[in-house]
N, C-alpha and C positions, 0 to 999 in steps of 0.2 A: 514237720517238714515233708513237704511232698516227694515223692520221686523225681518228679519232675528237675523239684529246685535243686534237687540233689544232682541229677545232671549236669545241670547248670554250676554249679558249683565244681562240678570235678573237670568240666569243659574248661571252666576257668583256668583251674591249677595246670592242666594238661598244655595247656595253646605258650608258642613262645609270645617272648615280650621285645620291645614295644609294639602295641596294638591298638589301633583307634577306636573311638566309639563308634564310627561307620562299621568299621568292618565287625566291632560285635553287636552292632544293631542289624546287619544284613544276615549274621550268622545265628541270631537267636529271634529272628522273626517272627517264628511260630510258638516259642516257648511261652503261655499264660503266664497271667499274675492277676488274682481276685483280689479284687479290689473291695473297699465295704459298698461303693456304689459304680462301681463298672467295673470290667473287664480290660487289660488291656495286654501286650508284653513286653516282654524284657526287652527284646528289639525297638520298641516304640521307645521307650523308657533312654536307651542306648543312643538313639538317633536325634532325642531333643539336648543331646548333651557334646556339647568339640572341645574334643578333649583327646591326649594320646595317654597311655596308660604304660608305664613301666612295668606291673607288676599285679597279679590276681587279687592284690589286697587293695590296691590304688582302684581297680576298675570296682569291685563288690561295693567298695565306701562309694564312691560314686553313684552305682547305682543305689544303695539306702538312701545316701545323702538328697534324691532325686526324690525317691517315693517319699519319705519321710516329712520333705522342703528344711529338714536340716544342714547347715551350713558345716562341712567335714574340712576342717582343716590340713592343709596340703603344705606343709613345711619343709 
């Protein structure tokens, strides 16, 4: 794991809830994500998704469930 995602990941836990995926698509604009055939980031990733997020575990499945194109069950 990069430094980076490692930010990313403690940005998560640190930010209150509820939080949209706008505003952690504008907040993580410049964070990367290598891709096997492009580049893109977490913001982009954030931004193709409308969604409100209760909780740093609701937003992180999210974004997997994005990169992934697996289907994260929201019960």
């Amino acid at each position: 794991m990069t430094d980076d995602f490692e930010e990313f990941e403690t940005g998560l836990e640190d930010r209150s809830y509820p939080v949209s995926s706008a505003e952690l698509g504008a907040e993580y604009a410049d964070q990367p994500i290598d891709l096997p055939n492009e580049t893109e980031t977490v913001g982009d990733v954030f931004d193709r998704l409308d969604q409100e997020f209760d909780s740093a575990a609701e937003a992180r499945e999210a974004l997997y469930g994005e990169l992934t194109g697996e289907d994260v069950d929201r019960a």
